[in-house]
C-alpha positions in Angstrom: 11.2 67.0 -35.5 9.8 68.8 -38.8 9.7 67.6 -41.5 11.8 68.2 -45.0 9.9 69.1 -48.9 12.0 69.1 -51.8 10.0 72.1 -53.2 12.1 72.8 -56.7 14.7 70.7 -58.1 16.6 71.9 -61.6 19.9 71.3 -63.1 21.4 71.9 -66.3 22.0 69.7 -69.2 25.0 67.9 -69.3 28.3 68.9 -71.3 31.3 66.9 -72.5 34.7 67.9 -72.0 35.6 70.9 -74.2 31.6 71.0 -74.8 28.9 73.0 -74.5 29.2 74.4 -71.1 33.1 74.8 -71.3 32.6 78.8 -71.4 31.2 79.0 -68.1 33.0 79.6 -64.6 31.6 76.8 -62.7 30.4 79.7 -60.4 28.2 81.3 -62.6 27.0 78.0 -64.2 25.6 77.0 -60.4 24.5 81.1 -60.2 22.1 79.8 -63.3 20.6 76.8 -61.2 20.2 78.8 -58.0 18.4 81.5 -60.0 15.9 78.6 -61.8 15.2 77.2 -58.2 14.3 80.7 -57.2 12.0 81.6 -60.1 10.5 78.4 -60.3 9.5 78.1 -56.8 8.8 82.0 -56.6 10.0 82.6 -53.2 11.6 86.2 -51.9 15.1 85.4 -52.7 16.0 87.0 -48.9 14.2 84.0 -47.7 16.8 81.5 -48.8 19.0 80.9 -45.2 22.1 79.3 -46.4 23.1 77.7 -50.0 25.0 74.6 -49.8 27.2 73.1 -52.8 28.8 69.8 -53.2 32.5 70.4 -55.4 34.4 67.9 -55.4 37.8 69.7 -57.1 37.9 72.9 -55.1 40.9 74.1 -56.8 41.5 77.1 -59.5 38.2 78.5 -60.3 36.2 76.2 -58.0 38.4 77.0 -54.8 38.1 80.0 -52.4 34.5 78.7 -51.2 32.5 78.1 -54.6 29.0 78.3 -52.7 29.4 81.5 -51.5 30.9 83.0 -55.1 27.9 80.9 -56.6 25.9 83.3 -54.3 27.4 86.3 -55.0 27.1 85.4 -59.0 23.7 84.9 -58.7 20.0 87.3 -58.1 20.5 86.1 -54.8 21.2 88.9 -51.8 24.7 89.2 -50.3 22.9 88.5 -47.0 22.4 84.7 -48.4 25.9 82.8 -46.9 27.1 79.7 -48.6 29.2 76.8 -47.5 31.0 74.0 -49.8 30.9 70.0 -49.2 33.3 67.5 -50.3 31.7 63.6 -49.9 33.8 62.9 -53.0 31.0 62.0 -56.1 28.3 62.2 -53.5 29.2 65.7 -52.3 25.7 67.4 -53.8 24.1 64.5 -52.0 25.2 65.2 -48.7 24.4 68.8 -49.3 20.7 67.9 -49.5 21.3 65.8 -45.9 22.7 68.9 -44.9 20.0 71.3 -46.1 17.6 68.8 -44.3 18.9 68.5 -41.3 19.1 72.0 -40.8 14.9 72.7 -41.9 14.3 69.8 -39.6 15.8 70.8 -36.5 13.6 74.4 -37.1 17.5 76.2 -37.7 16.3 77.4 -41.0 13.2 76.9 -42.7 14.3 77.2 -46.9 18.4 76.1 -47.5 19.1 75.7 -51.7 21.2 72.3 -52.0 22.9 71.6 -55.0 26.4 71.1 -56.5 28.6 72.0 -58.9 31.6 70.8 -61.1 33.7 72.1 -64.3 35.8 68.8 -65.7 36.8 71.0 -68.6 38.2 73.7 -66.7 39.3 71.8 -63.5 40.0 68.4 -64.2 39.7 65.7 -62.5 42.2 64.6 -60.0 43.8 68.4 -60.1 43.9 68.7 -56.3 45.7 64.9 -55.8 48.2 66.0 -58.4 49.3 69.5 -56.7 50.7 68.3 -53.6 53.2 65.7 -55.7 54.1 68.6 -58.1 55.4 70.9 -55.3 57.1 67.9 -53.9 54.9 67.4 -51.0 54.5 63.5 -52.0 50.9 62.2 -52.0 47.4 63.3 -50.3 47.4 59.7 -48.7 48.8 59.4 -45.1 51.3 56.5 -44.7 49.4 55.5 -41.4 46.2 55.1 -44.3 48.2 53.3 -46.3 49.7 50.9 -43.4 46.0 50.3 -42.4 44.6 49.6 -45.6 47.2 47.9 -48.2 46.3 48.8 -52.2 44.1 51.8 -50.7 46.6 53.7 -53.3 45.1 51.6 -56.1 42.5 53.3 -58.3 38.9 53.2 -58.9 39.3 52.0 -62.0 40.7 48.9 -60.0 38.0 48.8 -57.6 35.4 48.7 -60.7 37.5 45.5 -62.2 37.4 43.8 -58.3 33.5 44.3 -58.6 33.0 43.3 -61.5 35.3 39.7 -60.9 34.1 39.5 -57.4 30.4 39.4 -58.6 30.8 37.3 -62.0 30.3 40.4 -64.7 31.8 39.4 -67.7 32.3 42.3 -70.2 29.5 41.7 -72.8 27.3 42.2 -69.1 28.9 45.7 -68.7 28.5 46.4 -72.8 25.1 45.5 -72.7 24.0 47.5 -69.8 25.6 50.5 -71.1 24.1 50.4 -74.2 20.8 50.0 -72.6 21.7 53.4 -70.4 22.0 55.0 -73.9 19.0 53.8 -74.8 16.7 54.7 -71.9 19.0 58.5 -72.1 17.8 58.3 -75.4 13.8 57.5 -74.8 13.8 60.0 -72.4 15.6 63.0 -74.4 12.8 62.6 -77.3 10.1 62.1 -74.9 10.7 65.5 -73.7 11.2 63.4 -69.9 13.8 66.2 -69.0 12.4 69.1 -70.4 11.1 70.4 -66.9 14.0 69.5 -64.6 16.7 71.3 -67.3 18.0 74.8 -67.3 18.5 76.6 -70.3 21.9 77.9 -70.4 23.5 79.9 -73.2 26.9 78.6 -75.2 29.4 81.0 -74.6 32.5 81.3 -76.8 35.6 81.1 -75.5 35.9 84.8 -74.3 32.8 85.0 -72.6 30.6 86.3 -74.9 27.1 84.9 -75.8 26.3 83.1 -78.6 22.6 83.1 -78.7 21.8 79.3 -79.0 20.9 77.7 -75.6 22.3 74.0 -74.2 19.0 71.9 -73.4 20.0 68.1 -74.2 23.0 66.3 -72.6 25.3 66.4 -74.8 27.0 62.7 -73.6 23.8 61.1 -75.0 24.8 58.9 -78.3 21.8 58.7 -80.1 23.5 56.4 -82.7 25.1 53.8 -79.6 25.5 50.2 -81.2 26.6 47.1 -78.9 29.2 47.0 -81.9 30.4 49.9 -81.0 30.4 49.8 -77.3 32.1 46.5 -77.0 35.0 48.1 -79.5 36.3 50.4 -77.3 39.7 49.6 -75.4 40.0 47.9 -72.2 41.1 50.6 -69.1 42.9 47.7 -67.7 45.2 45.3 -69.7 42.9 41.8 -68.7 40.3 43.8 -67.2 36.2 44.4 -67.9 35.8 48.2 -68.2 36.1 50.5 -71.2 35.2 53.9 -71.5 31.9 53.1 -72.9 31.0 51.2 -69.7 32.3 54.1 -67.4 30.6 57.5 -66.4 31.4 60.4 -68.8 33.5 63.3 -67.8 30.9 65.8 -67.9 30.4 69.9 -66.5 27.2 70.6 -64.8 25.7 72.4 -61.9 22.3 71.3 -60.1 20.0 72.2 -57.2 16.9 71.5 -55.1 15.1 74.4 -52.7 15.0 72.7 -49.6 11.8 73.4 -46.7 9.8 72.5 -43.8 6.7 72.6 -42.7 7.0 76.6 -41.9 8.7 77.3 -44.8 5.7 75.8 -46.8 3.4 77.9 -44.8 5.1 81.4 -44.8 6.7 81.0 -48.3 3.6 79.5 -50.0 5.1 76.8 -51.6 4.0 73.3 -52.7 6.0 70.5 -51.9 7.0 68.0 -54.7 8.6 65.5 -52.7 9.6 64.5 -48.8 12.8 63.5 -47.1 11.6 60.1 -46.2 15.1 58.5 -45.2 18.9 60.2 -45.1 21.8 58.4 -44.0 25.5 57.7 -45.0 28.4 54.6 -44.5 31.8 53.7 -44.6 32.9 50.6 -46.4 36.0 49.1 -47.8 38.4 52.2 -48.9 40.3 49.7 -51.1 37.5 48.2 -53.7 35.8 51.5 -53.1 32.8 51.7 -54.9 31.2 48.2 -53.3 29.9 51.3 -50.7 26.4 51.6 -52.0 25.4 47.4 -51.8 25.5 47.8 -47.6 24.4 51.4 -47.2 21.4 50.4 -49.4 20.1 47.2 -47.1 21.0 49.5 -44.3 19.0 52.3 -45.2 16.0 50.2 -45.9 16.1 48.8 -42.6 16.3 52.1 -40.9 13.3 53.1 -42.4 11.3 50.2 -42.2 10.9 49.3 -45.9 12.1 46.4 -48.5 13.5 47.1 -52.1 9.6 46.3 -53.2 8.4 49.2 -51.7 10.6 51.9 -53.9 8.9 52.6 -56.7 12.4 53.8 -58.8 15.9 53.5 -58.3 18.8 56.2 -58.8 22.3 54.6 -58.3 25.1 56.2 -59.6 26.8 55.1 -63.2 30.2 55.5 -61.7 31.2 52.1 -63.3 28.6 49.2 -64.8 29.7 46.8 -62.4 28.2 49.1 -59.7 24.3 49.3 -60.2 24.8 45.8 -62.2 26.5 44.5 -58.6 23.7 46.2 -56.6 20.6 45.1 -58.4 22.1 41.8 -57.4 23.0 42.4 -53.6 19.5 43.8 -53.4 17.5 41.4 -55.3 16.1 44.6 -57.2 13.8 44.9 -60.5 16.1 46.3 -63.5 13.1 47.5 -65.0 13.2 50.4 -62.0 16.7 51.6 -62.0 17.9 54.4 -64.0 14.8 54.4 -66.2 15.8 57.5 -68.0 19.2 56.7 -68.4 22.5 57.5 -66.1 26.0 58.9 -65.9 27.4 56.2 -68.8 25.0 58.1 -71.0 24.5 61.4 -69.4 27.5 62.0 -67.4 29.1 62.2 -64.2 29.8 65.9 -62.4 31.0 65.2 -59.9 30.5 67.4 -57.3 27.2 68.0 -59.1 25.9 64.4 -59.8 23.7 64.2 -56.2 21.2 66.6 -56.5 21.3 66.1 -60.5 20.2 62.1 -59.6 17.4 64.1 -57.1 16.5 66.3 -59.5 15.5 63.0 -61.9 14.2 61.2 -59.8 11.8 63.5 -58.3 10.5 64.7 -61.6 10.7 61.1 -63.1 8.4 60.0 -59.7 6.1 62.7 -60.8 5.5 61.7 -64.7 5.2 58.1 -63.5 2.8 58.3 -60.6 5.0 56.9 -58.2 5.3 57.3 -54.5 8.9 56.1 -53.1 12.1 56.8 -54.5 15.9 55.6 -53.7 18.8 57.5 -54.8 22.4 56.0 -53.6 26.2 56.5 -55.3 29.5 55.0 -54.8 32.3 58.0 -53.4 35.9 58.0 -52.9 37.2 56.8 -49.8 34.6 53.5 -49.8 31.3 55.4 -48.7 27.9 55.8 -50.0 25.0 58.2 -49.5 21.3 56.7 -49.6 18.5 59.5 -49.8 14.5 57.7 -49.9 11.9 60.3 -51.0 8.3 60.4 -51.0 6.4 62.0 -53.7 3.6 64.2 -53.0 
């Protein structure tokens, strides 16, 4: 079996709703990221096999196969296919499993993983809405629903059951939020993101350019107080979670040029990091997001390793409770997780939100001297994705 190199890894800087990046067609925004991956890697773009994008609300301008119109909106020939993933939050994630399973078997020797996701211009929960508005009741099956009782309850739900089940009161949640701020905002004037961002352009609202480019995440609040944090209403009467301890809607598109051994060869590239570990679980569809706690002590066992042995830690920002719950489960070191900030302060795309975690951690591996790296997330339906990556 070959072997898989992360041999680029970009994505663009994140934008609120209504922000910064609202003028693109989520399209053309991942066209942007699969043109960065090609220029920075500086492979023939015919050499790129297949692009695969994680999108999580393939509706309206994301629907109709949004890899393949990512491809065609790109510097990328027609010849280059495309296919689109759903794994829920950790669809881009799963597109980087599938872009190495495919240089590993020898199928294809370069595949571009990556997602992309436009909460301005489709929002969130737009495809669960449709069916009930044309009268076609609910995307959940009443054999689901027999099997599984609350699975109609929310994530917001399974983020409160975390956070009870594993004794996180709410200054807990505050406090770690603020500190995701905080490391978001060491990192920004550090310049720690400067070579895994994309430059894009602000459009206006009809399309046209407006000269100034979109390089800093705009969810980042450089003036974040605990004050502040701990004043923002409860998303369940009784509950833990605010806002402030959630992930922020966000629009984003990100990418890594997957390779193997061959495709180093013939292409000439240099490898920054290598699949070390891929796999994926199931868990409880009705908490959710507990997902990533099993897949995690799973994973390391697969590969033969213990939580000491990864060097940094990506897990998802979904909710606080959900890296605060896992550092627990896995007897990790806080001083390794998200250490330049996550999706509280720098937002959650979806679709996007795998290979924009990669795309960190690789880069933050790389600044730090470090060898081993773990990225996992929580995804709808109770499963989790955990990736392990070796620098080189």
């Amino acid at each position: 079996m070959a072997e898989a190199y992360i041999v680029a890894a970009a994505r663009t800087a994140g934008g609120r709703r209504g922000g910064k990046l609202a003028g693109w067609h989520p399209a053309d925004l991942a066209a942007q990221v699969i043109d960065a991956l090609v220029a920075r890697s500086g492979i023939d773009p015919a050499a790129v096999e297949d692009v695969i994008l994680g999108c999580v609300s393939q509706v309206g301008e994301q629907a109709t196969n949004v890899a393949r119109n990512a491809v065609l909106a790109s510097k990328l020939p027609e010849s280059v296919p495309g296919t689109s993933v759903d794994r829920q939050c950790g669809s881009s994630q799963q597109a980087l499993h599938f872009a190495a399973q495919a240089v590993m078997s020898g199928a294809m020797d370069a595949v571009i993983a990556g997602g992309v996701e436009s909460m301005t211009r489709v929002p969130m929960f737009t495809p669960n809405a449709l069916p009930a508005k044309a009268g076609l009741g609910t995307y959940m099956s009443p054999a689901m629903k027999k099997r599984y009782p609350g699975v109609e309850f929310s994530q917001f739900a399974g983020a409160e059951m975390i956070a009870k089940n594993y004794g996180i009161d709410k200054d807990a949640l505050d406090r770690y939020a603020l500190e995701s701020h905080r490391r978001a905002i060491a990192a920004s004037r550090a310049g720690a993101f400067d070579d895994e961002i994309v430059p894009i352009e602000i459009l206006q609202a009809d399309g046209s350019g407006t000269g100034e480019q979109h390089t800093v995440d705009e969810g980042i609040r450089f003036d974040a107080t605990l004050e502040g944090i701990a004043g923002v209403k409860l998303i369940v009467e009784g509950g833990r979670c605010t806002a402030a301890t959630a992930s922020q809607i966000c629009d984003g598109a990100s990418g890594v040029l997957v390779v193997n051994e061959r495709g180093l060869k013939t292409l000439g590239v240099k490898p920054l990091a290598r699949i070390h570990h891929m796999s994926v679980m199931g868990h409880d569809p009705v908490i959710m997001l507990e997902a990533p706690l099993p897949a995690t002590l799973r994973a390391l066992k697969k590969a033969g390793m213990r939580i000491q042995d990864i060097d940094l830690y990506e897990v998802n920002e979904a909710f606080a409770p959900v890296p605060i719950a896992w550092l627990e489960a896995l007897d990790a070191d806080p001083a390794r997780l998200n250490v330049n900030g996550g999706a509280i302060a720098l937002g959650h795309p979806l679709g996007a939100s795998g290979t924009k975690l990669m795309t960190t951690l690789v880069h933050a591996l790389g600044r730090r001297g470090k060898r081993y790296g773990l990225q996992t997330m929580c995804e709808g339906g109770g499963m989790a994705n955990v990736t392990i990556v070796e620098r080189l």
